[in-house]
Rosetta silent file (secondary structure, phi, psi, omega in degrees, C-alpha in Angstrom):
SEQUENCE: XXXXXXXXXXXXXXXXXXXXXXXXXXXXXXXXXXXXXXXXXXXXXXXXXXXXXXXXXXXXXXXXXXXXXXXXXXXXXXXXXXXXXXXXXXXXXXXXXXXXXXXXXXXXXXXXXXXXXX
SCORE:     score description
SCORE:     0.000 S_00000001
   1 L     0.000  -36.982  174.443   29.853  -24.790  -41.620 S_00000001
   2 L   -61.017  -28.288  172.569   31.762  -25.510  -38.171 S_00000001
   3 L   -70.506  -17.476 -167.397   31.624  -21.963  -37.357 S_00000001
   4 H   -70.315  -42.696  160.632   28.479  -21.747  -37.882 S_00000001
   5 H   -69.027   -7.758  172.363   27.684  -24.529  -35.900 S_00000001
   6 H   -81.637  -37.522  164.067   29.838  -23.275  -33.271 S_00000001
   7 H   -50.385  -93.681 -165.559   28.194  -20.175  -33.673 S_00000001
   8 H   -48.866  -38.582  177.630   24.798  -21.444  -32.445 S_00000001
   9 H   -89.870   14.774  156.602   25.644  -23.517  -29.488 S_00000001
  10 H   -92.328  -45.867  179.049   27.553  -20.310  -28.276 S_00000001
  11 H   -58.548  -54.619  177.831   24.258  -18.335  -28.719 S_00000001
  12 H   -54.407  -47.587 -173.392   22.348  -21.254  -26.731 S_00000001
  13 H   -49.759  -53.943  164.691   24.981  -21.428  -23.900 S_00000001
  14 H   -34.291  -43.362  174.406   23.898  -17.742  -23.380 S_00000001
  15 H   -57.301  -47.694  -80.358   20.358  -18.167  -23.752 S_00000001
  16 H  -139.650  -70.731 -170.826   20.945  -21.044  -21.397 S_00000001
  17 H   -73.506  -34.626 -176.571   23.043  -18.856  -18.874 S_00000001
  18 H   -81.492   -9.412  164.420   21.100  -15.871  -19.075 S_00000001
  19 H   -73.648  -84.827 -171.496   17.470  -17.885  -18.226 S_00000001
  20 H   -35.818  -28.071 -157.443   19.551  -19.219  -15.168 S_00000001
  21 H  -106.565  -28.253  144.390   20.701  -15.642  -14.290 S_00000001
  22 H   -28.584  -63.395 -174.805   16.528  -14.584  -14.248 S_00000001
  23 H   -55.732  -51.812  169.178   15.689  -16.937  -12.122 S_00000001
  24 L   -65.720   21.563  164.682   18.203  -16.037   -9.340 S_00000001
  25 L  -117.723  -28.324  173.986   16.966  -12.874   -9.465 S_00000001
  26 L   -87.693  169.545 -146.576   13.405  -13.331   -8.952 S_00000001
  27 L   -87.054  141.941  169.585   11.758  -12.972   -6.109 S_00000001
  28 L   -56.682  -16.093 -174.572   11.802  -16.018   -3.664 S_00000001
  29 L   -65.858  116.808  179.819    8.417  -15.454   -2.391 S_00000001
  30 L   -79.366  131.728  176.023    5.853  -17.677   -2.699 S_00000001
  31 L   -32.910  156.725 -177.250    2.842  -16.696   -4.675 S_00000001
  32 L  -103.116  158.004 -167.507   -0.497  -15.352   -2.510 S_00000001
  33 L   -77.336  166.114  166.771   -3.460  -17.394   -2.638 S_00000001
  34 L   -46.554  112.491  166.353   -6.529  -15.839   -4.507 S_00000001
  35 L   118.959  -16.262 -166.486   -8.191  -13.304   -2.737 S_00000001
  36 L  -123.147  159.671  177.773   -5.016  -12.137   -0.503 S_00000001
  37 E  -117.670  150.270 -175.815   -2.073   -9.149   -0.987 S_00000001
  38 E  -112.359  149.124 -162.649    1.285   -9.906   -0.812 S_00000001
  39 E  -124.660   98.042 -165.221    3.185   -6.657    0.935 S_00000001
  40 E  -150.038 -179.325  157.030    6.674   -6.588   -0.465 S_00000001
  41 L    37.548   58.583  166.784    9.290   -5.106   -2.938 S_00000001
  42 L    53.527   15.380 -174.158    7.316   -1.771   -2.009 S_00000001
  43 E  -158.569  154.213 -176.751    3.944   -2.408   -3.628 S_00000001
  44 E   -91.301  126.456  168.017    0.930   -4.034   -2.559 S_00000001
  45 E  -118.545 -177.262  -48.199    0.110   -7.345   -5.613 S_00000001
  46 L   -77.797  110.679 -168.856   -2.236   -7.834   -6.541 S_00000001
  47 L   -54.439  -19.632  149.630   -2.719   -3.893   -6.352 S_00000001
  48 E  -131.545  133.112  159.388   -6.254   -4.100   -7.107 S_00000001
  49 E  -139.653  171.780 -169.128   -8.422   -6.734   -6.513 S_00000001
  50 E  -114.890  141.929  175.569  -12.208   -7.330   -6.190 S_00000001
  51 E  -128.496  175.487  150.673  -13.976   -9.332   -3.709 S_00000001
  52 L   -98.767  172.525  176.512  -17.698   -9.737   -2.446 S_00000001
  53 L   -71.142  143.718  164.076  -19.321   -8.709    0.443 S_00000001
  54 L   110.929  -43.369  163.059  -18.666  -10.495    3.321 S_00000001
  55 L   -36.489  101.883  164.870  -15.191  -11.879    1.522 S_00000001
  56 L   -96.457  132.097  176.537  -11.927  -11.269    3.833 S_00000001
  57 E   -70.292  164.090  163.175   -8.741  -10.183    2.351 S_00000001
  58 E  -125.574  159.682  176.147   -5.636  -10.875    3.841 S_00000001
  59 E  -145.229  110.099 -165.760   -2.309   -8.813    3.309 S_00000001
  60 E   -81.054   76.217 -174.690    0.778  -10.771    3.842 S_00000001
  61 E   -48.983  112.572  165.358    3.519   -8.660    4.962 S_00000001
  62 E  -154.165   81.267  169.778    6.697  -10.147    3.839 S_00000001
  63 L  -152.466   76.466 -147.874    9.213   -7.644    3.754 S_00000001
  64 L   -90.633   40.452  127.575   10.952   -7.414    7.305 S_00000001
  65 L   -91.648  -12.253  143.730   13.533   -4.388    6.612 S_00000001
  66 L  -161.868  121.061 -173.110   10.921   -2.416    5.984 S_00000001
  67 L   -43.195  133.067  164.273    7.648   -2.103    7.907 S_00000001
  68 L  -139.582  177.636  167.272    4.412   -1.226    6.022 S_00000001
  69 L  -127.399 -150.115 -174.233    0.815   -0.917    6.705 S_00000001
  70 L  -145.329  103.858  153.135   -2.940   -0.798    5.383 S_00000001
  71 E  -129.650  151.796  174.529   -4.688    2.484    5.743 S_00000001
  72 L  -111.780  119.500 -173.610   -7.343    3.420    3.702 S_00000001
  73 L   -78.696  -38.983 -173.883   -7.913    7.143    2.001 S_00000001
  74 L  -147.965  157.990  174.250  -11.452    6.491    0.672 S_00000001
  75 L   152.936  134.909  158.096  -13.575    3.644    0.828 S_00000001
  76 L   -15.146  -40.201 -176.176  -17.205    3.233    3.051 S_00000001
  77 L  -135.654  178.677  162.607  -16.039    2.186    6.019 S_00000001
  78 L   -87.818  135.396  144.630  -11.924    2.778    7.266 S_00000001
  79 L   -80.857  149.410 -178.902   -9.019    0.173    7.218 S_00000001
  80 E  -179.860   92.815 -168.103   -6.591    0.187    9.405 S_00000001
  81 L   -74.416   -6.303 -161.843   -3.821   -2.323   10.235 S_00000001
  82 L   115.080 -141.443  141.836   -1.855   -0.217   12.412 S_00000001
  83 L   -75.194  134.916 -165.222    1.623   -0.604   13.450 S_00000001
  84 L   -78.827  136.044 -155.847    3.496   -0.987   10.331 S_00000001
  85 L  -125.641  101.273  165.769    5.022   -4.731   10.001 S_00000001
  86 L   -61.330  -32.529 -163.739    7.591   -6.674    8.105 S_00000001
  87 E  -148.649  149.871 -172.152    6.632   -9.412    8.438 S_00000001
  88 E   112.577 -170.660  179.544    2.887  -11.237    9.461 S_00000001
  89 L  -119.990  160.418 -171.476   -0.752  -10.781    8.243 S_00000001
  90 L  -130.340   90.581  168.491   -3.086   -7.882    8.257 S_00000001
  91 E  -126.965  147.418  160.658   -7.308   -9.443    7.557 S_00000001
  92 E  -118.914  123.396  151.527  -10.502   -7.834    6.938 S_00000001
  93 L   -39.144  126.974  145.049  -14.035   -8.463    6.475 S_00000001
  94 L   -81.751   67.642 -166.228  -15.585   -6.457    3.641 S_00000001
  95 L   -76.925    2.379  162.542  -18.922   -6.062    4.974 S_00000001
  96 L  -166.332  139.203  168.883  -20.287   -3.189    2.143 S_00000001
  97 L   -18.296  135.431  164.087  -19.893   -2.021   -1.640 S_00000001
  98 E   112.971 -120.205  160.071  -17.837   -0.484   -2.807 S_00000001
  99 E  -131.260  143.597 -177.049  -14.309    0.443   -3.533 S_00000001
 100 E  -135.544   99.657  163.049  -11.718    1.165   -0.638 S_00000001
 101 E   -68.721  149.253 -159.295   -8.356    2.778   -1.751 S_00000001
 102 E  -154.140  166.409  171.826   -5.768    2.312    0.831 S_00000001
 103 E  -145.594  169.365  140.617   -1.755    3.126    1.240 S_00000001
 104 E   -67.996   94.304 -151.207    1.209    2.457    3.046 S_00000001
 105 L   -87.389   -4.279  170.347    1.444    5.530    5.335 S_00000001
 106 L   -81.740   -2.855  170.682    5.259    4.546    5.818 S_00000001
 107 E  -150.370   91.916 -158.074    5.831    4.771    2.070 S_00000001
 108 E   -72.959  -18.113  170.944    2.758    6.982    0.711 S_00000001
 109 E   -73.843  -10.125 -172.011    3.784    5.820   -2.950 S_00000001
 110 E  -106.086  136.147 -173.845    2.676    2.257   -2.253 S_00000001
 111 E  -154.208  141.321 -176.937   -1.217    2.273   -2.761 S_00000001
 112 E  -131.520  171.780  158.206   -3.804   -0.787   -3.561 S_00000001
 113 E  -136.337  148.254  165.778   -7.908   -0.814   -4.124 S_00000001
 114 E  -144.816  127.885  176.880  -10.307   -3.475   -3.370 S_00000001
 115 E  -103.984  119.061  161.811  -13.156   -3.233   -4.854 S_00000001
 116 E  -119.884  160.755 -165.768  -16.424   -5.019   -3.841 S_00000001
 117 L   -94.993 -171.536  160.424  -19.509   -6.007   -5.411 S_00000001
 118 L   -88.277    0.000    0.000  -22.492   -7.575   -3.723 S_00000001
C-alpha cells in the first residue's frame, strides 16, 4: 500500500512539473482583441476572420526578427501594408463584400482571409 501511495504522488509531481514546463513554453504574447490579427510565430491568428463593412482590422506585428507584411492575392479592392515589419500595426477599413485573401510576401506560406458581410 506505501508503494502504491508513493506511486501516485510520483505520477502527480510529474503531472505537476510537466503543466509548469507548458506554460514556459507558450507564447508570451498577449491575446488580440476581437476583430484584430496577431502577426507572429509565422502565421497570421486568427487566420480567418469575418468582419462588416465599414469594420477596420488591425494586424499586430509582433515578431521583430522577422519582418512580415499584408498583401492581398484576391479580394475587391487591394491590401497593402508595405514594408514588411516586426514589430507595429498594419489597419484597414473594409469598405465592400466580400472575401480578401492576403499573404506575407516575405514568407508566401503565411496566408489569412477576411471575409465581409454587409
Amino acid at each position: 500500500m506505501a508503494a502504491t501511495s508513493i506511486a501516485r504522488r510520483g505520477v502527480a509531481l510529474w503531472a505537476i512539473v510537466g503543466a509548469i514546463a507548458l506554460g514556459a513554453c507558450a507564447s508570451s504574447s498577449p491575446p488580440v482583441p476581437p476583430g484584430d490579427v496577431r502577426v507572429a510565430d509565422f502565421s497570421f491568428t486568427p487566420s480567418t476572420i469575418m468582419v462588416h463593412v465599414g469594420q477596420t482590422v488591425t494586424w499586430i506585428f509582433d515578431q521583430p526578427d522577422a519582418p512580415h507584411n499584408v498583401h492581398s492575392t484576391s479580394g475587391p479592392t487591394q491590401i497593402d501594408s508595405g514594408t514588411p515589419q516586426g514589430k507595429g500595426t498594419f489597419a484597414y477599413t473594409f469598405n465592400s463584400v466580400g472575401t480578401y485573401k492576403y499573404m506575407c510576401q516575405v514568407h508566401p506560406n503565411m496566408r489569412g482571409t477576411v471575409v465581409v458581410t454587409p
